[in-house]
C-alpha positions as CSV (number, residue, x, y, z in Angstrom):
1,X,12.7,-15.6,9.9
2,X,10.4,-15.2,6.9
3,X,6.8,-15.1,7.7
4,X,3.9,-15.6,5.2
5,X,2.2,-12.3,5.6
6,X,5.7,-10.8,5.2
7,X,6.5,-12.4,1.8
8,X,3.2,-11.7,1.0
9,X,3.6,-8.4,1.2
10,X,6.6,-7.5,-0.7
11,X,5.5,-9.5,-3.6
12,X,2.5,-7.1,-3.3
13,X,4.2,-3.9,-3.3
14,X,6.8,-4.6,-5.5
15,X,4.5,-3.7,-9.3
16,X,7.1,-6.4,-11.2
17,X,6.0,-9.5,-8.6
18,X,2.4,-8.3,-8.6
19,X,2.6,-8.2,-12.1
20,X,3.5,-11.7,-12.7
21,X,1.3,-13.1,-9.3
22,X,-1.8,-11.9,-10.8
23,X,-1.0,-12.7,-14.6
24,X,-0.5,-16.3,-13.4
25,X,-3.8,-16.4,-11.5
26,X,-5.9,-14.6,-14.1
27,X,-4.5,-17.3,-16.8
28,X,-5.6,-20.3,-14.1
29,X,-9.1,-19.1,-13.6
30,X,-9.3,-18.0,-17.5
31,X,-8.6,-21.4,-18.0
32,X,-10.9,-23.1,-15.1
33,X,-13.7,-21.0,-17.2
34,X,-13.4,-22.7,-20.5
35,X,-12.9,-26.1,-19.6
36,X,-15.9,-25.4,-16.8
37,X,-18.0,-24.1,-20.0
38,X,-17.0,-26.8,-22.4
39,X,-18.2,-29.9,-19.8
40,X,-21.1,-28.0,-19.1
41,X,-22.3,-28.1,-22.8
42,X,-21.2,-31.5,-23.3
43,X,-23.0,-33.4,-20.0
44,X,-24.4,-36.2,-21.2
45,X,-28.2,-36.3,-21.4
46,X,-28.3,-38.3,-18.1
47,X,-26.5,-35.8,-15.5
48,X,-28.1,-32.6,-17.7
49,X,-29.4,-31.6,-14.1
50,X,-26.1,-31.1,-13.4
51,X,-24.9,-29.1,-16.4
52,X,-26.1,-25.5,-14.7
53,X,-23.3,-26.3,-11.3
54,X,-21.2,-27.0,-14.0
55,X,-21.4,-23.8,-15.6
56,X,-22.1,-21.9,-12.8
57,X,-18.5,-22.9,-11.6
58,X,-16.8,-21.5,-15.3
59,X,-19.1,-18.9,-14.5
60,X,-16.8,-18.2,-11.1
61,X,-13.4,-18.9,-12.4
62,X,-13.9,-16.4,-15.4
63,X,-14.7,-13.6,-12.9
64,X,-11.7,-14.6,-11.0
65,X,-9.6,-13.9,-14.0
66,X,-11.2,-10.5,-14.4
67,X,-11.0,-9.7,-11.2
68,X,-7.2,-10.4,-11.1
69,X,-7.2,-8.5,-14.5
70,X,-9.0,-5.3,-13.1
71,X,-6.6,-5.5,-10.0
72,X,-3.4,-4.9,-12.6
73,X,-5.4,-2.4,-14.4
74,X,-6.3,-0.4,-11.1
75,X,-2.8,-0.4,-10.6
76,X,-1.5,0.7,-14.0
77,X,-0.1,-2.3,-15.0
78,X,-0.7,-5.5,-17.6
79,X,-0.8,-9.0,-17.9
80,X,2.8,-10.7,-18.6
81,X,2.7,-14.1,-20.8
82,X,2.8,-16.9,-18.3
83,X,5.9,-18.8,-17.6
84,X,5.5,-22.5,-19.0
85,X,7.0,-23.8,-15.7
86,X,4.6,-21.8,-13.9
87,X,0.7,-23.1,-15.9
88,X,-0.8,-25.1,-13.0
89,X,-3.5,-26.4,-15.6
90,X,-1.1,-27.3,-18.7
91,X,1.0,-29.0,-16.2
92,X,-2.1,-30.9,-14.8
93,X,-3.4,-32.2,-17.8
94,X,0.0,-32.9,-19.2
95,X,0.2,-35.6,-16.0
96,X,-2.9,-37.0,-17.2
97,X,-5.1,-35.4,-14.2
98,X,-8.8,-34.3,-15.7
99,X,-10.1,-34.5,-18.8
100,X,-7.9,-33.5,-21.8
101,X,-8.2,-30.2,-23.8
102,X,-8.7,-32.3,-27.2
103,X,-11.4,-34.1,-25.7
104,X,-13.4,-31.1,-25.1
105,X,-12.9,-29.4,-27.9
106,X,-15.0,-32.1,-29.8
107,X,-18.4,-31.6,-29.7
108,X,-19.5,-35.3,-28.7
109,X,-20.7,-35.5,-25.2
110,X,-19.0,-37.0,-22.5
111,X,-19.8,-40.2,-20.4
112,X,-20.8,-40.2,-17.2
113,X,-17.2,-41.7,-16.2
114,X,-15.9,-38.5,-17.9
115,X,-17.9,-36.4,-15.4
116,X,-16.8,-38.2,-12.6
117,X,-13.2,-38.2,-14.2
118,X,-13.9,-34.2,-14.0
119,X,-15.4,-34.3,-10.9
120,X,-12.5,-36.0,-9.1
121,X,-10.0,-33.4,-10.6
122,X,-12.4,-30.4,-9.4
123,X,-12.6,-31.9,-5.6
124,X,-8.6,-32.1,-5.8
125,X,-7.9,-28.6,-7.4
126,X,-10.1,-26.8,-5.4
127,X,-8.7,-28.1,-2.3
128,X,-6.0,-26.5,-3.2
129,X,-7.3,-23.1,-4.3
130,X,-9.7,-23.4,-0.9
131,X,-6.9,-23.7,0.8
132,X,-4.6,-21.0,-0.5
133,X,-7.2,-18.6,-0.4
134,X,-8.0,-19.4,2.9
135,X,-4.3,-18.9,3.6
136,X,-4.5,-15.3,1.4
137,X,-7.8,-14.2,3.4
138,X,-5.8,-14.8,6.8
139,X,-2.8,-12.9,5.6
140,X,-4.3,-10.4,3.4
141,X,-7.9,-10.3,4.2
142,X,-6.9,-6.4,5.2
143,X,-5.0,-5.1,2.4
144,X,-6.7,-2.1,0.8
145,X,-5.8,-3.4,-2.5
146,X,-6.8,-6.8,-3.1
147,X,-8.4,-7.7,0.1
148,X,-11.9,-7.6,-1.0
149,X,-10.8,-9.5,-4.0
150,X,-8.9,-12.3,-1.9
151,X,-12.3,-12.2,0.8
152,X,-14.7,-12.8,-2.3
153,X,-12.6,-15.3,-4.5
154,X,-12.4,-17.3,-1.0
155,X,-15.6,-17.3,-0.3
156,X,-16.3,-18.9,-3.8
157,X,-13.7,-21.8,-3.3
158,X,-15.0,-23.0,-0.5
159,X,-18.3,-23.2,-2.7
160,X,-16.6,-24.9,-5.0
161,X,-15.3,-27.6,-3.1
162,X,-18.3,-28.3,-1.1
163,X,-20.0,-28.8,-4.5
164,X,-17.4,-31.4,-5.6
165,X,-17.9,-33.4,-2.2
166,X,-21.8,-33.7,-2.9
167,X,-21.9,-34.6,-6.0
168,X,-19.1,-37.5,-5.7
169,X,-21.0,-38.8,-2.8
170,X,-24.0,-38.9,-5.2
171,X,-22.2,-40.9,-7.8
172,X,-20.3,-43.0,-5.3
173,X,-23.9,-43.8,-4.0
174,X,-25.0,-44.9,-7.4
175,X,-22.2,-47.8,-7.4
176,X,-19.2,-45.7,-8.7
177,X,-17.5,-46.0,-5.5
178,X,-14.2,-47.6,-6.6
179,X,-13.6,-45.6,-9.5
180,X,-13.8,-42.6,-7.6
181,X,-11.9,-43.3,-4.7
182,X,-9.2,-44.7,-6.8
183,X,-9.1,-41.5,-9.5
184,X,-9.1,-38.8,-6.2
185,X,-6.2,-41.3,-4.7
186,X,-3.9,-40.7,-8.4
187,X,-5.2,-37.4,-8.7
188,X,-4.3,-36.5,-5.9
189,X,-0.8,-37.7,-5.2
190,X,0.1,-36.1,-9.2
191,X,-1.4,-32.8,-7.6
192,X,1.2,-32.8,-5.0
193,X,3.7,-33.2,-7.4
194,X,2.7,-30.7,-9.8
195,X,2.2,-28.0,-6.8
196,X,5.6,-28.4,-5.7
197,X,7.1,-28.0,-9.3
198,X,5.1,-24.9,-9.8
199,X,5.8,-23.1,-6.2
200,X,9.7,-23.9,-6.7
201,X,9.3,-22.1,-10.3
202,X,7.1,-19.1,-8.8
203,X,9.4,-18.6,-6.5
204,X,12.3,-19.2,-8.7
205,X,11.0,-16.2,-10.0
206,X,9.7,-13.9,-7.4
207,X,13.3,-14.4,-6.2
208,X,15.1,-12.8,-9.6
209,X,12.1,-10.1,-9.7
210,X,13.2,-9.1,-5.4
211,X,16.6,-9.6,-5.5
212,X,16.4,-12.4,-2.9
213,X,19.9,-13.3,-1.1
214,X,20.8,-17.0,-1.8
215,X,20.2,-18.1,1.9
216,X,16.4,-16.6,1.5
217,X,15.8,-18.2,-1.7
218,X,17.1,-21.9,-0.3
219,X,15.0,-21.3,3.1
220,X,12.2,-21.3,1.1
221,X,13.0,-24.1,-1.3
222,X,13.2,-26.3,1.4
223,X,10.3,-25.1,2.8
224,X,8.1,-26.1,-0.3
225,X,9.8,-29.6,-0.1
226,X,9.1,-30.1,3.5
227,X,5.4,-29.3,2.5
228,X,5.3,-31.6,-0.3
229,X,7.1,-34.3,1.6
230,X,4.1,-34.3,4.2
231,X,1.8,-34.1,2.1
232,X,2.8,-37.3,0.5
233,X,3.3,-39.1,3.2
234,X,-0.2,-37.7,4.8
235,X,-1.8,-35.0,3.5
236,X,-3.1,-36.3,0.5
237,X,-6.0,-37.9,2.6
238,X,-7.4,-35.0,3.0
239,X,-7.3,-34.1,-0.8
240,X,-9.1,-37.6,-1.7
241,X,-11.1,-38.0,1.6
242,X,-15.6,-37.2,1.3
243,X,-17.6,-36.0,3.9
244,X,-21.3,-34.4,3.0
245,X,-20.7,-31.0,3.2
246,X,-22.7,-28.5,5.6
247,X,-23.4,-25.7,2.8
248,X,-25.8,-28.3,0.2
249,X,-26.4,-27.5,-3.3
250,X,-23.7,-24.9,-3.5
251,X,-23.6,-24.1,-7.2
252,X,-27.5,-23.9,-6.8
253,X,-27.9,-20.5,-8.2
254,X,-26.6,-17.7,-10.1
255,X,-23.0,-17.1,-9.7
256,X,-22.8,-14.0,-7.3
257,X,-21.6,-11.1,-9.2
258,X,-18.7,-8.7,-8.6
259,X,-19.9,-5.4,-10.9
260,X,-17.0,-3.2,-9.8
261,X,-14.5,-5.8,-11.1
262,X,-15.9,-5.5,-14.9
């Protein structure tokens, strides 16, 4: 039986699987970072209030990447190029889910659809990162290497998410209702589809890097498509689904710094 903390584990020890986990999370939140920076300079005069969350959130996915930079460094090692089938956020955008790289990198600002478009595409994402980090913390919350790193990058999901849910809830209360509900519905049903393409790849890989015996490596295929199957049938609700969160104003202030991570 393969348990989570134990797979975990040996990806950890083993320097050629950490190698590759943290050089695919570093490029993630690198990436989170710019596009996070580019909507933030290019809100449109109308939700300017809200260009500060905005960067405040690139503001937490670039120290992510550092701090899963600084966590290779600590251990001797360096970033390996990500795998193509492995970039969450290529792979995203290439499905059509967010706004598109080209569109940012014009300096005209966006619409308030776009934000909403953006908005809608955080609040699916970061479900996704909440969750998984939330799964880390419970596995790995201890480990003397990383475990401050997983506690702290957690904490700042979960901030990230609840922002998402307040500020949709303000736009759907301003008549936008439709639009969102129906973009978090697509957005969230190509997530699925995109997660399950990337795990089967990461672990594709992890498997060639560990030496994993065929019957390992096929046990946990069919565990990712038994995940992906539910959540298509049911588990996307709770991707798309709003509810007022209990920590308001969450990107309020100053993203909370991690010094010893550089």
């Amino acid at each position: 039986m393969v348990s989570a903390k134990s797979l975990f584990r040996e990806i950890l020890d083993d320097d050629e699987s950490f190698r590759l986990f943290c050089s695919i999370a570093a490029g993630g939140e690198a990436q989170g970072g710019w596009e996070n920076g580019r909507i933030a300079a290019l809100v449109p005069q109308s939700e300017r209030a809200l260009a500060p969350k905005i960067a405040r959130h690139g503001a937490d996915e670039d120290k992510h990447g550092r701090i899963f930079t600084a966590l290779l460094r600590k251990r001797g090692l360096t970033p390996v190029p990500v795998p193509p089938e492995t970039d969450y956020t290529m792979l995203l955008e290439r499905q059509g889910i967010g706004l598109a790289h080209d569109r940012l990198r014009r300096d005209e600002p966006l619409t308030v659809r776009d934000i909403i478009v953006y908005l809608a595409h955080s609040r699916v994402t970061e479900q996704r990162a909440a969750d998984q980090m939330a799964m880390l913390r419970r596995h790995l919350g201890d480990h003397p290497d990383i475990g401050r790193a997983v506690r702290l990058i957690a904490d700042d999901e979960d901030r990230h998410l609840a922002y998402t849910h307040e500020e949709l809830l303000r736009f759907a209360a301003a008549g936008h209702g439709r639009l969102i509900q129906r973009t978090l519905r697509a957005y969230a049903l190509a997530e699925i589809r995109v997660h399950r393409d990337v795990s089967l790849a990461v672990m594709a890989r992890m498997g060639r890097i560990l030496g994993w015996s065929g019957a390992r490596s096929a046990l946990l295929t069919a565990g990712i498509h038994a995940a992906c199957a539910y959540e298509r049938l049911a588990g996307w609700h709770r991707m798309a689904g709003l509810a007022m969160p209990a920590h308001r104003d969450a990107l309020g202030g100053p993203a909370a710094p991690a010094p010893e991570y550089g």
